[in-house]
C-alpha positions in Angstrom: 39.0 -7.5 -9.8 35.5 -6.8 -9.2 33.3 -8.6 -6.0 30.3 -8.8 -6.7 27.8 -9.7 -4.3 23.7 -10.5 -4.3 21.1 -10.6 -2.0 21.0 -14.0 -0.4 16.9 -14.3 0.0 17.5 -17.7 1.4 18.4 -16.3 4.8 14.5 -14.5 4.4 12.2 -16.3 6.6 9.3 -16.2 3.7 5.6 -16.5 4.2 2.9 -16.4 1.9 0.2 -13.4 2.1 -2.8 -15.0 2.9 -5.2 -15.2 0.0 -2.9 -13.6 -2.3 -0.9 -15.5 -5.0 2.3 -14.6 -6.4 3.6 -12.7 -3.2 5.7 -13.5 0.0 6.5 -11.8 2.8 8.9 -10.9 5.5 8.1 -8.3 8.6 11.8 -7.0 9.9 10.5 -4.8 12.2 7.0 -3.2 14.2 7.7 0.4 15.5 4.3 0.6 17.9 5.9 4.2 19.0 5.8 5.4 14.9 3.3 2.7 13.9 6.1 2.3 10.8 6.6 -1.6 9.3 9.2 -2.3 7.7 8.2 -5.4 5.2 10.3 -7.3 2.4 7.9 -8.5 -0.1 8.4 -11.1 -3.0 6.5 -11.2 -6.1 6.9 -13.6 -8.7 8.5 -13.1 -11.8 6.3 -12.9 -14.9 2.5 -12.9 -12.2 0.8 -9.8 -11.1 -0.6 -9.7 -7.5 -4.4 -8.6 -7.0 -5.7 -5.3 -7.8 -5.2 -3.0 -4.7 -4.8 0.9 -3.9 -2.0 2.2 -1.0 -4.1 4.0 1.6 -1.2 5.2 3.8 2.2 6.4 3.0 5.2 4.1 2.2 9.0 3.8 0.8 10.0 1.3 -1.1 13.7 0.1 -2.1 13.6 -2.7 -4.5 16.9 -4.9 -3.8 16.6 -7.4 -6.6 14.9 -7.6 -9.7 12.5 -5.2 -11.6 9.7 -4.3 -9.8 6.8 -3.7 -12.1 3.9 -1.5 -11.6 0.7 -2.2 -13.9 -2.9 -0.4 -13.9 -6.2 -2.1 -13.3 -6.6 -3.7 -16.8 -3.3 -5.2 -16.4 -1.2 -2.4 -19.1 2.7 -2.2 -17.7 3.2 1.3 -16.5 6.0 1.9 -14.9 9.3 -0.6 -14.8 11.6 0.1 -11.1 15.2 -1.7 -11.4 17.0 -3.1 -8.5 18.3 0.1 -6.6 15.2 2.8 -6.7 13.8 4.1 -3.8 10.6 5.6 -4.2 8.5 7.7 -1.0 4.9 7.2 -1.7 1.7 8.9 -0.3 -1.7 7.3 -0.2 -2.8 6.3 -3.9 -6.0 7.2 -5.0 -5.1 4.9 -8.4 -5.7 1.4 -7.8 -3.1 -1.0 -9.3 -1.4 -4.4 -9.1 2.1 -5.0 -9.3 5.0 -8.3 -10.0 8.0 -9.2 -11.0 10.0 -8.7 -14.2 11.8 -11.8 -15.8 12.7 -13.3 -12.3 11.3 -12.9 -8.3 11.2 -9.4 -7.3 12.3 -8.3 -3.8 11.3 -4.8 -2.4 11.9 -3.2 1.1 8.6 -1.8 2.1 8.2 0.7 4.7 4.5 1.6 5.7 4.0 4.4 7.3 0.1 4.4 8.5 0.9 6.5 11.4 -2.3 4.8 13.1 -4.5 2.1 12.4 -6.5 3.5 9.1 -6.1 0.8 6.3 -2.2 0.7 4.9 -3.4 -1.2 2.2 -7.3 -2.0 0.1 -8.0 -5.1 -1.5 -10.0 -4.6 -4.7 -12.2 -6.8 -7.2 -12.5 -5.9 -10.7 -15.3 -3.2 -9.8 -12.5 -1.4 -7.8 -15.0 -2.3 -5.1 -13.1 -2.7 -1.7 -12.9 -6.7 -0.6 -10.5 -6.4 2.4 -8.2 -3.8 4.3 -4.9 -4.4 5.8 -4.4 -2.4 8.7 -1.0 -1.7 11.3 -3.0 -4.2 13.7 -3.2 -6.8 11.3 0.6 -6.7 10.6 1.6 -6.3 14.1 -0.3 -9.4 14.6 1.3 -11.6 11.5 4.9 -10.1 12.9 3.9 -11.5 16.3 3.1 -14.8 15.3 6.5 -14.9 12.7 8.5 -13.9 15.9 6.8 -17.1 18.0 7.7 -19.9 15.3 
């Protein structure tokens, strides 16, 4: 007899990325000593998130779902199934990523190491719109904590 069990994201306290669609998030934990946040992100199945680049280094884990990687002009490049871990370094290749045929969940953990940008928001120009820094997270973890 086999027991199979899933990840139960309705124990996730879910909030959405500001000015993002298609993606949620979930801050587990703020190491100020490291400066290393662990996220869980959501994206929706079948969407793509904005364009952005990875500016510091990161693991990921996706737990459920595919997690799909596409270039700027939207072309699938890469498909990651539930159970890959990947260790990333700052990506010079800008890119937006989403879900497969249902919601993808993915254990993030940033690794800025200070408070240089973790991540770069980018318009079609792969001109830079917004940052997101250690401090910004650390802030959005305090204020999850306090509700």
């Amino acid at each position: 007899m086999t027991n199979l069990s899933r990840f139960d994201e309705r124990t996730v306290d879910w909030q959405p990325l500001p000015d993002v669609d298609h993606v949620w998030l979930s801050i587990l934990n703020v190491d100020d000593t490291a400066k290393i946040v662990d996220v869980l992100f959501k994206f929706s199945a079948n969407e793509k998130i904005i364009l952005h680049r990875h500016t510091a280094n990161f693991n990921t884990f996706v737990i459920q779902g595919e997690h799909r990687i596409y270039s700027p002009e939207g072309d699938l490049k890469e498909i990651r199934p539930a159970g890959t871990y990947k260790a990333g370094l700052p990506d010079i290749e800008p890119h937006k990523e989403g879900g497969g045929d249902e919601d993808v969940i993915i254990l993030f953990s940033l690794r800025p190491y200070n408070d240089d940008p973790i991540y770069e928001i980018l318009d079609d120009d792969h001109s830079v719109l917004d940052t997101m820094t250690f401090g910004d997270l650390k802030e959005m973890y305090n204020e999850q904590q306090a509700a």
